[in-house]
C-alpha positions as CSV (number, residue, x, y, z in Angstrom):
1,X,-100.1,187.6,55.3
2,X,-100.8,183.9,55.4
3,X,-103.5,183.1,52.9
4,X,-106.5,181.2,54.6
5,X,-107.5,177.4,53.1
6,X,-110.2,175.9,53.7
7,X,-109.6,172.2,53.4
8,X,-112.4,169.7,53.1
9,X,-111.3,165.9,52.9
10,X,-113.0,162.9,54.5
11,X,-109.7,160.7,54.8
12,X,-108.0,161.7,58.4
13,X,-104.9,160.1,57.7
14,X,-104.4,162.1,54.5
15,X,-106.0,165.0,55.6
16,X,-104.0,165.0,58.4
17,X,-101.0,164.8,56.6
18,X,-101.4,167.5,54.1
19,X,-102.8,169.9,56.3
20,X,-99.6,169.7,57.7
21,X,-97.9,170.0,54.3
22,X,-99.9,172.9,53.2
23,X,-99.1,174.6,57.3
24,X,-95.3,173.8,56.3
25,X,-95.9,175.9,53.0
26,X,-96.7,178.9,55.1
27,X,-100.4,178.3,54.5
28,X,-103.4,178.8,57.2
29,X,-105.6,175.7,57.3
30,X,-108.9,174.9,58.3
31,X,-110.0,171.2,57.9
32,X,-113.2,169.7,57.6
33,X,-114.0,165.9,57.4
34,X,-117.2,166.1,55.8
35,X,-119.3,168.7,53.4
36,X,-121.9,169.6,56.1
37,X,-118.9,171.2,58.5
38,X,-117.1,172.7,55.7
39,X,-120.1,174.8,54.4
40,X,-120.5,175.7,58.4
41,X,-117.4,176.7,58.8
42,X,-118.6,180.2,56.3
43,X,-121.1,181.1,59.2
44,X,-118.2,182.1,61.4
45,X,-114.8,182.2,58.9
46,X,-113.9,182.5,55.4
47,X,-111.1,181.8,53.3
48,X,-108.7,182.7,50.5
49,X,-109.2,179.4,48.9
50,X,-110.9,176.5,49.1
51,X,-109.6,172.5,48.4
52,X,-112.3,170.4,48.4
53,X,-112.4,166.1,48.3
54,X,-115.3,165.1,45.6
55,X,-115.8,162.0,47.4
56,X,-117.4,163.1,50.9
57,X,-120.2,162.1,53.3
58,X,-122.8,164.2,54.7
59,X,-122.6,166.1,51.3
60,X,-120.2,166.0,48.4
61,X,-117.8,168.3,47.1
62,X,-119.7,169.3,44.6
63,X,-122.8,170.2,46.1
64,X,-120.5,172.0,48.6
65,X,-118.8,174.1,45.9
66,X,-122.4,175.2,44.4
67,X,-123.3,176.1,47.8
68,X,-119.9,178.0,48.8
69,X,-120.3,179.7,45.8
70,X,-124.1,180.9,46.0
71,X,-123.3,182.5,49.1
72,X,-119.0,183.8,48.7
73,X,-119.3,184.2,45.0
74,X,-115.2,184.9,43.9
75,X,-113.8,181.9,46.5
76,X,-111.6,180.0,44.2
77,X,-111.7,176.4,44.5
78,X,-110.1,173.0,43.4
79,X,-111.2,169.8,42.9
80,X,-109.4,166.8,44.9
81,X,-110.9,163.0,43.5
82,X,-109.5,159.3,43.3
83,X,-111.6,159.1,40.4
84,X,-109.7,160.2,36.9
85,X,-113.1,160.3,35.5
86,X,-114.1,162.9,32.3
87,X,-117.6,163.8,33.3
88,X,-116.2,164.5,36.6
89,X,-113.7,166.7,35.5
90,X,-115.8,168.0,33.7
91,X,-119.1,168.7,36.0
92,X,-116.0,170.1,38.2
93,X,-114.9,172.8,35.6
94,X,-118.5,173.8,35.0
95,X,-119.3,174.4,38.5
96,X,-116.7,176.9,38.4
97,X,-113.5,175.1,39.5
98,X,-110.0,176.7,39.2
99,X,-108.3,173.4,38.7
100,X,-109.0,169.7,39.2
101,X,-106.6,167.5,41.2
102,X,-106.7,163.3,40.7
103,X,-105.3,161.3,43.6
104,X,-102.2,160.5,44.2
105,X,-101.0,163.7,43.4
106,X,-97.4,165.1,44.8
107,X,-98.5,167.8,47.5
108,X,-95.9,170.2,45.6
109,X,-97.8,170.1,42.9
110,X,-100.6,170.8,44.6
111,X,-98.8,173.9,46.5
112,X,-98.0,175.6,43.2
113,X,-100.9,175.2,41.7
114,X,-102.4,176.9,45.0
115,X,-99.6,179.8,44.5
116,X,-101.0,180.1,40.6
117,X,-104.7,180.7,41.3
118,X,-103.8,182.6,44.3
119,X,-101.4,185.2,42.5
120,X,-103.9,185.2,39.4
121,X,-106.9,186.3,42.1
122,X,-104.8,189.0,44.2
123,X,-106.4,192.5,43.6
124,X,-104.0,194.8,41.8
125,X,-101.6,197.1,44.2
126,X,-102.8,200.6,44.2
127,X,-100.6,203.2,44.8
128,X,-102.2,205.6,47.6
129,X,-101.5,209.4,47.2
130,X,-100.1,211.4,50.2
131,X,-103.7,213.2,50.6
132,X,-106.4,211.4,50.0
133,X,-110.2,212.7,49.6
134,X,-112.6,210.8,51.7
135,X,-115.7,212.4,51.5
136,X,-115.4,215.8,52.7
137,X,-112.4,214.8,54.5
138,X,-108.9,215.3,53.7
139,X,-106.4,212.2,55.2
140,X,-103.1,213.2,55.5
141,X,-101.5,210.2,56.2
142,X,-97.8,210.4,56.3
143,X,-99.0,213.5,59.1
144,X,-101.4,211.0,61.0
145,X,-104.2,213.9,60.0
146,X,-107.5,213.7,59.5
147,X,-108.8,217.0,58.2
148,X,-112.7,218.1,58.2
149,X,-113.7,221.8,57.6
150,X,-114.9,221.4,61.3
151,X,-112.2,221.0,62.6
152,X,-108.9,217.9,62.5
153,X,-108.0,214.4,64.2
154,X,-104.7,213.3,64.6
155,X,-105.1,209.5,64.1
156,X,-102.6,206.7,66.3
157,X,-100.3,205.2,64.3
158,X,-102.4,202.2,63.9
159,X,-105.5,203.9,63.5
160,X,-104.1,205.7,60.5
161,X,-102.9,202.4,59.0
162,X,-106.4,201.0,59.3
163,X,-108.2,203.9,57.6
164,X,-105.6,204.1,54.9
165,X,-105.8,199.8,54.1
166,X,-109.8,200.6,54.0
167,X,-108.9,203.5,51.4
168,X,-106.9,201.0,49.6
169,X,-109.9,198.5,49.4
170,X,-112.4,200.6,49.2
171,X,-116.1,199.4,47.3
172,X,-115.2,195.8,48.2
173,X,-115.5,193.2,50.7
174,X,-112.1,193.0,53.4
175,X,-112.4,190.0,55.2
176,X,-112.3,190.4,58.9
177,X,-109.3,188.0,59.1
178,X,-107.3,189.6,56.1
179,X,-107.3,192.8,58.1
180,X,-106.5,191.1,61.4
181,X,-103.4,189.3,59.7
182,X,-102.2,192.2,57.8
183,X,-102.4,194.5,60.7
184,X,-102.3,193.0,63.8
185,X,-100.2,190.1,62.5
186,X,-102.6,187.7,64.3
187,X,-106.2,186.9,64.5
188,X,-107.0,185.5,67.9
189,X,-109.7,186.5,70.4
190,X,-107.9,189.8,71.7
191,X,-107.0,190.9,68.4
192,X,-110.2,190.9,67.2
193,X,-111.4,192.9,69.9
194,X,-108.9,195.6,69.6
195,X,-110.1,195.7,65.7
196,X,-113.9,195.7,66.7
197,X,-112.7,199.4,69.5
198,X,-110.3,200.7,66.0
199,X,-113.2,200.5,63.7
200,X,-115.7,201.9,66.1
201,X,-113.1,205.1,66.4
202,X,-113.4,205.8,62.6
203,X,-116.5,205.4,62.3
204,X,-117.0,208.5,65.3
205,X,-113.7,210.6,63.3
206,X,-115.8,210.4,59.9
207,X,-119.2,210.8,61.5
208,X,-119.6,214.3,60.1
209,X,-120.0,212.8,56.8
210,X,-123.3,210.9,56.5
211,X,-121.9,209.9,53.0
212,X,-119.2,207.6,54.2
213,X,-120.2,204.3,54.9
214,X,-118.1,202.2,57.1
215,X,-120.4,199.1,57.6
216,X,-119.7,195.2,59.0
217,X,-121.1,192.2,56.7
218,X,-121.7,189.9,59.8
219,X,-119.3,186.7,60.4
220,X,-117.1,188.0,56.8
221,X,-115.9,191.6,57.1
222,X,-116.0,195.4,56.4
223,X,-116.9,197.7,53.2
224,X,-115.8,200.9,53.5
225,X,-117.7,203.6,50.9
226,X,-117.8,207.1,50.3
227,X,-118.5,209.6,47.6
228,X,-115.7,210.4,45.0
């Protein structure tokens, strides 16, 4: 799954080029020219990561940052400035900042350090057991099963791979696009449709427990919940 940046840099011909660098990388990009349609872009989107120019009109990276953070606490971010200043690198760190970039910096350098927060932020793997408890529900997944004592549903192929990455997250925010990538392998229009129908099935297979909780945080995702 490509990991989602949110790039926000004021400078189109260096924007330009290392959106393209960052694509080449294997990364998703999203890039804003200015702080006022970076923080919009979170009304509809959201993003693994976020690399954001100090030096920006409209509103500045910083005031950005404080306000990406108030509302997507968790994003990690870096700092990009032409300014090798120590207050500023400074003000940056204490806002929260995962690392601090000073222009002209090699774009590889800037690519592993993107690879280093990234890996140091991934959730832990979680090994998934053969039956799993949900509720008052017993998933047999390797059997496409979904057991109740009322009665059983055998689950798609994909509607059993759903369920089972909402097991695996369980208790936490899954991005809409993290689950579109991972499972459809793309997130355009029809894709995110056919997620929308998926979702709307589980929630009907697991209505007989009113415990389970399968609910949609508008314009960012799923949480999936249910008693232990």
């Amino acid at each position: 799954m490509n990991k989602h940046i949110l790039l926000a840099e004021d400078d189109p011909d260096f924007g330009g080029i290392l959106k393209q660098y960052l694509e080449l990388a294997g990364y998703r990009v999203s890039w804003k020219t200015n702080g006022a349609d970076a923080l919009a872009f979170f009304k509809t989107d959201t993003a693994d990561i976020c690399v954001l120019d100090v030096m920006m009109p409209v509103m500045d990276g910083f005031t950005l940052a404080e306000k990406i953070t108030a509302t997507h606490p968790g994003i990690p971010f870096i700092f990009l400035t032409a300014r090798n200043q120590k207050e500023d690198r400074l003000k940056g760190l204490g806002l929260g900042a995962d690392d601090y970039v000073v222009k002209p910096f090699e774009v590889e350098e800037l690519v592993l350090r993107l690879k280093n927060i990234l890996k140091r932020t991934e959730p832990p793997e979680t090994v998934i057991p053969e039956l799993l408890h949900i509720g008052s529900y017993i998933f047999d997944h390797p059997s496409l099963l979904l057991r109740h004592e009322t009665g059983y549903t055998r689950l798609t192929e994909k509607e059993a791979t759903l369920l089972l990455y909402f097991c695996a997250n369980r208790d936490r925010l899954i991005k809409r696009n993290e689950l579109l990538l991972h499972i459809w392998k793309s997130d355009d229009y029809f894709s995110g449709r056919s997620l929308d129908v998926f979702v709307s099935k589980l929630r009907k297979y697991l209505i007989a427990d009113t415990n389970i909780s399968l609910e949609t945080v508008r314009g960012t995702g799923f949480e999936f919940r249910y008693p232990t």
